[in-house]
C-alpha positions in Angstrom: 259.9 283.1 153.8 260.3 286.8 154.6 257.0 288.6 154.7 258.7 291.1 152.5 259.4 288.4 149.4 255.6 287.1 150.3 254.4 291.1 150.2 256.2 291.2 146.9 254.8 288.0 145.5 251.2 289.0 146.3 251.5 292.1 144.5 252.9 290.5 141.0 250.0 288.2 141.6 248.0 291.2 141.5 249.2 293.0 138.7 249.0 289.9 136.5 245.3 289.4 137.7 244.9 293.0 137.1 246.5 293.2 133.7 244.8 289.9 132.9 241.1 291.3 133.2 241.7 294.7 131.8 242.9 292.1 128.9 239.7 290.8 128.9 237.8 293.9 129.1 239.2 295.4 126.1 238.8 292.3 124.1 235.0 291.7 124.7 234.4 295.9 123.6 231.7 295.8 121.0 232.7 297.4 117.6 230.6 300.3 116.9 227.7 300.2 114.5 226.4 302.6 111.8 222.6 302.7 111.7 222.6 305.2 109.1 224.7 305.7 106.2 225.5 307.4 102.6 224.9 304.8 100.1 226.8 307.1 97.9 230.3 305.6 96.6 231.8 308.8 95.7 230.9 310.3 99.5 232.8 307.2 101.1 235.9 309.3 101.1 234.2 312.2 103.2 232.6 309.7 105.7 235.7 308.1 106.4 237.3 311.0 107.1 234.8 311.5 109.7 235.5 308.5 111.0 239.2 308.3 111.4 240.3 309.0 115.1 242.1 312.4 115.9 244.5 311.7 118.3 246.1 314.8 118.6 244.6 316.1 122.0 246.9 312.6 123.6 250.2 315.2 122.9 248.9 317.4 126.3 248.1 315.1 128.7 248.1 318.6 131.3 244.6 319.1 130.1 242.6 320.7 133.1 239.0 320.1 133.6 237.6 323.3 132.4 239.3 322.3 129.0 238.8 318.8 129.0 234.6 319.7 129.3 235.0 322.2 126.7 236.9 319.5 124.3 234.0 316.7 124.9 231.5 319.6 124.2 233.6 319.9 121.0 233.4 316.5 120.3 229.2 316.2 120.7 228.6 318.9 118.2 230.9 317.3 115.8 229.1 313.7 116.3 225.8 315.3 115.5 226.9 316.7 112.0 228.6 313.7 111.6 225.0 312.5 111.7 223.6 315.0 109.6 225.6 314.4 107.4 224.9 310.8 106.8 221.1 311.3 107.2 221.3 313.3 104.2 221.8 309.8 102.4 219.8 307.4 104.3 218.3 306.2 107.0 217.6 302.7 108.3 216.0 301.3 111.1 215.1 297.8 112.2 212.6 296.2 114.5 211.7 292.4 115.2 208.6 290.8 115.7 208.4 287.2 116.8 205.6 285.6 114.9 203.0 283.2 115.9 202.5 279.1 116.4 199.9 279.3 113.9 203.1 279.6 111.5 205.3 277.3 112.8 208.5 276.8 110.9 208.6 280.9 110.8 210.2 282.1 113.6 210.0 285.8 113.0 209.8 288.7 110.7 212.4 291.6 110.7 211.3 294.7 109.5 213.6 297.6 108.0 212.0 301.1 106.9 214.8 302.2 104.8 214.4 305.8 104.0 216.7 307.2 100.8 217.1 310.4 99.0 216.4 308.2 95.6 213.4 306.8 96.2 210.5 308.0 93.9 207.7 309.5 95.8 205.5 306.7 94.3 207.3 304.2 95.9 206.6 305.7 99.3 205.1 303.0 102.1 206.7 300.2 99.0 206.7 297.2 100.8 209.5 294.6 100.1 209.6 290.9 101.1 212.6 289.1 101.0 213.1 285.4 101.8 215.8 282.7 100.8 217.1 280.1 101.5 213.7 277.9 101.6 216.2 274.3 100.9 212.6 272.8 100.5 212.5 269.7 102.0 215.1 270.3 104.7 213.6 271.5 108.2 211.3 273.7 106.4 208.5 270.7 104.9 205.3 271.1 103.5 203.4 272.4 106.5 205.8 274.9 107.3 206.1 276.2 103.6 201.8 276.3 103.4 202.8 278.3 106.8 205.3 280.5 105.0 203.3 281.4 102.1 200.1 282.4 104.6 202.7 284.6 106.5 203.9 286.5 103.2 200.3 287.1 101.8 199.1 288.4 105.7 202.4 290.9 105.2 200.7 292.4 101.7 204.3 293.3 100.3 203.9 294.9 96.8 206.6 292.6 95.3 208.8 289.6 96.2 212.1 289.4 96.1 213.7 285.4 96.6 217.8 285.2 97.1 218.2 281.4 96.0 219.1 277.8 97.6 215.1 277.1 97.1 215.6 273.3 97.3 217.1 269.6 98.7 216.0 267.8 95.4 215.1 268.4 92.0 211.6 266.6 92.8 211.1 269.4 95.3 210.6 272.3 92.3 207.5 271.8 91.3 205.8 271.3 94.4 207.7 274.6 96.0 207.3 277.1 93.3 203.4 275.8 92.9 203.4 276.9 96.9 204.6 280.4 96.3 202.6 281.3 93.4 199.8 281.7 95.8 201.5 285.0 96.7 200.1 287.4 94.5 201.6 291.0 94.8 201.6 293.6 92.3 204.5 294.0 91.0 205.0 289.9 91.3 208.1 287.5 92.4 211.9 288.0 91.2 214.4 285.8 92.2 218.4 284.5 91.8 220.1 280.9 92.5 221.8 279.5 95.3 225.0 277.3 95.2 222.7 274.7 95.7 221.2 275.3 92.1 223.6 275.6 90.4 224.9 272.1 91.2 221.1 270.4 90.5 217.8 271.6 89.1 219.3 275.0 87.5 217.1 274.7 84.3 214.2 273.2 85.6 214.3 275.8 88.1 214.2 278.5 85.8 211.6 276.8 83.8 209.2 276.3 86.7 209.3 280.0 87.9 208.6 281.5 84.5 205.5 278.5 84.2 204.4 280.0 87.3 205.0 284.1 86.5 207.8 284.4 87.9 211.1 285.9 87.4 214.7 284.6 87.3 217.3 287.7 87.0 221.0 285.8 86.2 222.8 288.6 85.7 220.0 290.8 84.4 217.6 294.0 85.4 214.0 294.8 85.7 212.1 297.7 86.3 209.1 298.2 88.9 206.8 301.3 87.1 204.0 302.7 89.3 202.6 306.1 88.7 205.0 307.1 85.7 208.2 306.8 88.2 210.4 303.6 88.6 213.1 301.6 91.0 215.5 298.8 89.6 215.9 295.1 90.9 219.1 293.7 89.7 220.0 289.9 89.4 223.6 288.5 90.2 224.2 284.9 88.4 226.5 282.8 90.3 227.8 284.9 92.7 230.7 282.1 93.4 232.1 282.8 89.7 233.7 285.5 89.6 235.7 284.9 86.5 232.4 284.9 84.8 230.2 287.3 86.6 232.9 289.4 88.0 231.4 292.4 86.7 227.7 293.4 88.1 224.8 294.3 86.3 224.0 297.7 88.4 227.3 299.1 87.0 225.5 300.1 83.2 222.3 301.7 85.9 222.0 305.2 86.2 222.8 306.8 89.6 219.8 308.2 90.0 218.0 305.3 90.2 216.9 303.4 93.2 218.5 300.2 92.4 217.9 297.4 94.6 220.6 294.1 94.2 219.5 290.7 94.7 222.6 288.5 95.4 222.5 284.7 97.1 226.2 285.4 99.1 226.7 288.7 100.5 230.4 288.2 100.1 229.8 289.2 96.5 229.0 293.2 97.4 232.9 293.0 99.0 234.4 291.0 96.4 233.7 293.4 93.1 232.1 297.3 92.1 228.3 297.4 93.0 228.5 300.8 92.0 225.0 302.4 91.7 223.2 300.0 94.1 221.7 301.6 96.9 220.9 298.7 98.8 221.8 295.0 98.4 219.7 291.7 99.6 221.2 288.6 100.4 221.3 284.9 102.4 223.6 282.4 102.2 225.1 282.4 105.5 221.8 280.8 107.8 223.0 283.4 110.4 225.1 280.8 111.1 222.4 278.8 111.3 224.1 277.3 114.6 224.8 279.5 116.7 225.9 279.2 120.7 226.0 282.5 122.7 226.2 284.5 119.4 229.5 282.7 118.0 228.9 280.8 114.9 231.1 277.7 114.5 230.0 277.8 110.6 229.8 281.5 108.7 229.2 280.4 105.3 231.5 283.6 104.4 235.1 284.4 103.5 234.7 287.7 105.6 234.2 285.5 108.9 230.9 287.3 110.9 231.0 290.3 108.6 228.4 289.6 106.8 226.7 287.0 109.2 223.4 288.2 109.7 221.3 291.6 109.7 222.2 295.1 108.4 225.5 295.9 106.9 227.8 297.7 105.1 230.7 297.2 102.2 233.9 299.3 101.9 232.0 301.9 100.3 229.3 302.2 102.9 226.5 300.4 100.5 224.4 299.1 103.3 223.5 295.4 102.9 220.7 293.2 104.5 221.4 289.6 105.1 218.8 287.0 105.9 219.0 283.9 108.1 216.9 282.6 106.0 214.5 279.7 106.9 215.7 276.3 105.8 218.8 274.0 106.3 221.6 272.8 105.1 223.7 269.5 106.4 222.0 269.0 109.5 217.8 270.3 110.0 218.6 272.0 112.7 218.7 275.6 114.2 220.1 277.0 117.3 220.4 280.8 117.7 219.6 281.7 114.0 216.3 282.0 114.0 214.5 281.1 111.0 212.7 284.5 108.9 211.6 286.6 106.4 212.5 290.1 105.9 210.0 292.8 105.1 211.6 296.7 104.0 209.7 299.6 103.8 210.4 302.6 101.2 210.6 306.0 102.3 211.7 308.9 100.1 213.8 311.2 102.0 212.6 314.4 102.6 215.7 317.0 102.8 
């Protein structure tokens, strides 16, 4: 062979190589996140305005240096008031604390402060725990739920908030909601229903958490008062139905309230209007429950990894906090999904 045919075989080789990875470097770019947002629906025009790429500077591609630092100067200034801007709404952030042996069967507790313009300056320091997903007895069993209910009274949240799928078995009820009762908070225990109660124990559910003080909001509101001034917790029934419960309860809220939505599937925010909510609370998916170098074989949602696990956001730019939740479904297993509660602090915004 002529070394100029093997010359030009080694650089095709190379350019395929070459093509190959930049392939693979573009395809592993993370998306980027919001960590702060307007909760506002009729704002989500302007924010995605601000969000849209300008690709009109691609036109002179003769830019000189001088110009090209002035344009990324450009660009800075106008990220920042991008920020502004959506700090004006609200402001999330997130930190993770693994918890201790002494309550095994509790992996960890994320903690959100979650600072919005309509939170009443009662409210301020409100402390929020969220769990779901208990599928009492799957891996989570009687030692792990005593463990669960010590962790939530050590946490001292003001009120408790419980997203559904409580249980594996209708003879599982009593004993479960009997467990949590022994967290007392002061503005008590509120919860919705899972897929998995719907299909068994729905009434006797219901039943055993108003026996016990607590409760059940299918498609209905309450209101949290402290100090004259209030926030709303709203209920989703069924989540799965839409033909039913297509319409949510927060639409009749006011906008000025701080509403709060408790929903089992998170798919639910996507699916219909959550108009007036300011944040949403869900579980559903286990964080994949299963999950191998951060790809979930099983997402539990029509919106694939969406709405997988953690904070996020809807087409409007509600944000929306999914648990992992801490039982199992199918198999008692967890890889990579690490079982928790979530705790959220109020902050009123100070502008």
């Amino acid at each position: 062979m002529k070394k100029t045919n093997i010359l030009f075989i080694v650089f095709v080789l190379f350019l395929f190589v070459s093509c190959k990875s930049k392939k693979n470097v573009v395809s592993t770019l993370p998306r980027p996140v919001l960590n702060v947002d307007s909760v506002r629906p009729d704002s989500s025009a302007i924010i995605d305005s601000l969000f849209t790429p300008d690709h009109s500077q691609l036109a002179d591609l003769k830019v000189s240096t001088k110009q090209q630092k002035k344009t990324a100067k450009k660009e800075t200034v106008s990220e920042q008031e991008e920020r502004n801007l959506v700090l004006r709404g609200t402001k999330i952030t997130s930190s993770t604390v693994s918890v201790s042996s002494a309550y095994s069967g509790i992996d960890r507790v994320v903690e959100y402060d979650f600072t919005h313009r309509d939170v009443p300056e009662a409210f301020e320091g409100f402390r929020i725990a969220f769990i779901s997903d208990l599928h009492y007895k799957s891996l989570l069993k009687e030692k792990g739920l005593n463990n669960l209910v010590r962790l939530l009274i050590d946490q001292k949240p003001d009120v408790l908030l419980m997203g559904g799928d409580y249980q594996e078995g209708c003879e599982y009820v009593e004993p479960l909601f009997a467990a949590l009762a022994r967290v007392k908070t002061p503005m008590g225990t509120f919860g919705v229903m899972g897929n998995n109660d719907y299909e068994r124990c729905h009434d006797e559910i219901i039943r055993t958490m108003k026996h016990y003080g607590m409760r059940s909001l299918e498609h209905e509101v309450d209101t949290l008062r402290k100090d004259g001034q209030q926030i709303i917790v709203a209920g989703v029934r069924n989540p799965f139905d839409l033909k039913q419960n297509g319409v949510s309860p927060t639409l009749a809220l006011s906008p000025n309230d701080f509403v709060i939505l408790l929903v089992h599937t998170p798919d639910y925010v996507e699916d219909v209007s959550v108009a007036n909510t300011d944040i949403a609370l869900a579980g559903h998916t286990h964080g994949g429950q299963v999950r191998v170098f951060g790809y979930a074989p099983i997402q539990n949602s029509h919106y694939g990894t969406r709405f997988l696990t953690g904070l996020a956001y809807n087409s409007t730019k509600m944000p929306l906090i999914v648990t992992n939740g801490i039982g199992t479904s199918q198999m008692p297993v967890r890889i990579g999904a690490p079982a928790e509660i979530i705790m959220i602090t109020l902050h009123r915004l100070k502008e």
